[in-house]
C-alpha positions in Angstrom: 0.0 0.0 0.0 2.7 2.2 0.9 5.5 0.7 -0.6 8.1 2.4 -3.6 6.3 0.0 -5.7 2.7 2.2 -5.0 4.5 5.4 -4.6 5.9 5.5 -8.0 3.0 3.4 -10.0 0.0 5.1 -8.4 1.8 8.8 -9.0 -0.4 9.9 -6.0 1.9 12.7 -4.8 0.3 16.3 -3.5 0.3 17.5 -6.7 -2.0 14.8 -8.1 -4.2 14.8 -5.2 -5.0 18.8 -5.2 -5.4 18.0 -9.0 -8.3 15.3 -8.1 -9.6 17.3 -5.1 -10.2 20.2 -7.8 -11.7 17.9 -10.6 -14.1 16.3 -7.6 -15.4 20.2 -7.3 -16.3 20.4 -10.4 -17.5 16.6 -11.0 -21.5 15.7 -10.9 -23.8 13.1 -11.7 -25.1 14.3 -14.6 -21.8 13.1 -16.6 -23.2 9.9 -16.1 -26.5 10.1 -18.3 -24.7 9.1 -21.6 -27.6 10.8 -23.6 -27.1 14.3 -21.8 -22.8 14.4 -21.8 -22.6 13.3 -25.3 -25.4 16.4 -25.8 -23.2 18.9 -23.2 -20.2 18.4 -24.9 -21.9 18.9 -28.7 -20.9 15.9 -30.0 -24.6 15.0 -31.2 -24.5 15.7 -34.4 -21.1 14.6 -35.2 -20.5 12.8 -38.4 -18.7 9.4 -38.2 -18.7 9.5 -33.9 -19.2 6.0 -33.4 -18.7 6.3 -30.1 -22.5 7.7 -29.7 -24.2 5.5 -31.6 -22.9 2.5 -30.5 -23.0 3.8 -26.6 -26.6 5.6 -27.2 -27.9 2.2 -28.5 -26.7 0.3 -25.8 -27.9 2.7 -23.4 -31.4 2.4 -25.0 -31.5 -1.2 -24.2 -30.2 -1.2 -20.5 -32.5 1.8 -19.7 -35.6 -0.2 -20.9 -34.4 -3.5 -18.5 -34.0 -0.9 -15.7 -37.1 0.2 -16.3 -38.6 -3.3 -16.5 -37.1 -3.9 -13.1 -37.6 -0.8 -11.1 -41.8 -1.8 -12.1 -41.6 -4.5 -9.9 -40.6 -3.3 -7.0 -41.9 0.4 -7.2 -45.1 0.6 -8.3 -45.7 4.4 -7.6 -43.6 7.3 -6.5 -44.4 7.0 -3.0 -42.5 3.4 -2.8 -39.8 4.9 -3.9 -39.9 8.3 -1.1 -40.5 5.6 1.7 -37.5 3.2 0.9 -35.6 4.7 3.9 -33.0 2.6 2.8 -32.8 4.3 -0.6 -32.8 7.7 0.8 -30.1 6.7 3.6 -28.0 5.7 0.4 -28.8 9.6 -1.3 -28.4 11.2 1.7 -24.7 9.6 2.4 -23.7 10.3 -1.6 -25.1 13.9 -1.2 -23.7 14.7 1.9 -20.5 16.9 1.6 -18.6 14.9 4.5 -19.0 11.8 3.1 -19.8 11.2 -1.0 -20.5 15.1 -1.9 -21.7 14.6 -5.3 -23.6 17.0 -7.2 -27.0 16.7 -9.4 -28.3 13.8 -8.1 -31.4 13.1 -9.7 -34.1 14.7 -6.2 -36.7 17.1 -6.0 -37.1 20.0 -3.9 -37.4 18.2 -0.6 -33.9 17.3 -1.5 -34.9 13.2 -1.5 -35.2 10.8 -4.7 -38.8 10.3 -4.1 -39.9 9.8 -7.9 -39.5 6.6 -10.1 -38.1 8.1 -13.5 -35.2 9.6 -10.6 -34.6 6.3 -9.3 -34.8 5.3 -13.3 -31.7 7.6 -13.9 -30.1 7.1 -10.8 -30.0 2.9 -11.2 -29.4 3.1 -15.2 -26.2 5.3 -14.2 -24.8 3.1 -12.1 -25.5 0.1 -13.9 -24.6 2.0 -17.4 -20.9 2.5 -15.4 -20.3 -1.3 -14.1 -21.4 -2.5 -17.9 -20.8 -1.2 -20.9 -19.4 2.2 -19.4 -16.7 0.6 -18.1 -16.3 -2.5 -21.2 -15.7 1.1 -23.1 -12.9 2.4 -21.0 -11.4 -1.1 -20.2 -11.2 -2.6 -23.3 -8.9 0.1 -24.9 -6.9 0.9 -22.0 -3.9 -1.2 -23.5 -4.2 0.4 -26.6 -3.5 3.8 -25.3 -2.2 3.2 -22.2 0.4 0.4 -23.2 2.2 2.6 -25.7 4.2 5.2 -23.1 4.4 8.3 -25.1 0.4 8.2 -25.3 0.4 7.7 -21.3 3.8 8.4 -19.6 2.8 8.8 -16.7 5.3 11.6 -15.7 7.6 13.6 -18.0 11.6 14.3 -16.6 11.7 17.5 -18.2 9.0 20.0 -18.0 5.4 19.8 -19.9 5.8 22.3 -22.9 3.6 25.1 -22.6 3.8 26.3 -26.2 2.3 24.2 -29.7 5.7 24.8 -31.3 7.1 21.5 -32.8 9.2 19.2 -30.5 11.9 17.1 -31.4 11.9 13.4 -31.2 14.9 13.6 -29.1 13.3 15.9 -26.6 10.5 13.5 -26.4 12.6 10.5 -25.8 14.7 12.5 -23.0 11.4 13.4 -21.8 10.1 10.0 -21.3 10.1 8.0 -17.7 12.7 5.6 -17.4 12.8 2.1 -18.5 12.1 0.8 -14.8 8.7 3.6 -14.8 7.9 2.0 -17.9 8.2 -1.7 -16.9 6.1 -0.5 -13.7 3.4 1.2 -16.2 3.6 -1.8 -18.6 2.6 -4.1 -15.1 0.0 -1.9 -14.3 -1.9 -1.5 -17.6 -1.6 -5.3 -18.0 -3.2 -6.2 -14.4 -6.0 -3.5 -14.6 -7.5 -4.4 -18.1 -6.9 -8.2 -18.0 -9.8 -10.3 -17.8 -10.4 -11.8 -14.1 -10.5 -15.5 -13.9 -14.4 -16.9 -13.1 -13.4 -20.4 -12.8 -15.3 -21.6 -15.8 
């Protein structure tokens, strides 16, 4: 946990973690909603982004099996304000000292007390353990496994201008070949497939 090995892998020094800290401020749930971020960032009407089809498609079809499911169990929107076990859940993400995140899908009252909320809320989370994540897994070794796309740190500082750079500037800027084995490791062991036993 807080070996060399961690230290120099994870890259969590105080630098990264005000970095983090910052993007947390400015982080909220509504990134999750693949419909609305691919809208926010104007990327709707994009020719050739295969990226939203594919994901908007998919999205379609886990949004109508949450749907299904949430019917069983919540039949109006008062089931789903009395699940004090749901709103325990909202009220620890929501609450600054614990999970602070921003734009949950509540009313006024400040509970998730409606079922397309709990709709949005479930699909996010299920969208982000499925296909969200098959989508940022699957390619990691394609972009992370090739340094100069991810080194991880630079030994000489980040240029701060677009003026050309010369391939042996990059190269001096590159990590080590011990950083690189570490990376390599790393990028392997977080997108390989886990072993189910069958």
């Amino acid at each position: 946990k807080d070996g060399p090995l961690a230290a120099r892998s994870l890259g969590l020094d105080d630098g990264v973690k005000r970095l983090l800290l910052e993007a947390w401020k400015q982080h909220t749930f509504d990134i999750y909603d693949v419909p609305e971020d691919i809208t926010r960032r104007g990327m709707g009407e994009l020719k050739g982004y295969y990226y939203r089809d594919d994901a908007t498609a998919l999205w379609n079809i886990e949004s109508e099996y949450v749907k299904e499911l949430l019917a069983v169990f919540y039949k109006t929107d008062a089931m789903v304000a009395q699940d004090y076990e749901l709103q325990a859940m909202i009220g620890e993400l929501k609450d600054p000292q614990i999970g602070n995140l921003r734009g949950l899908p509540m009313n006024a009252g400040g509970i998730l007390g409606k079922r397309d909320q709990l709709h949005k809320f479930v699909l996010a989370f299920i969208w982000n353990a499925t296909a969200g994540h098959a989508v940022m897994n699957n390619y990691s070794w394609n972009y992370f496994g090739y340094i100069p796309n991810m080194p991880g740190h630079f030994k000489l500082p980040i240029p701060t201008t677009r003026d050309p750079i010369s391939e042996d500037a990059m190269v001096e800027a590159m990590p080590g070949s011990w950083y690189e084995v570490v990376l390599q490791i790393n990028t392997a062991a977080l997108v390989d497939e886990p072993e189910t036993g069958h």
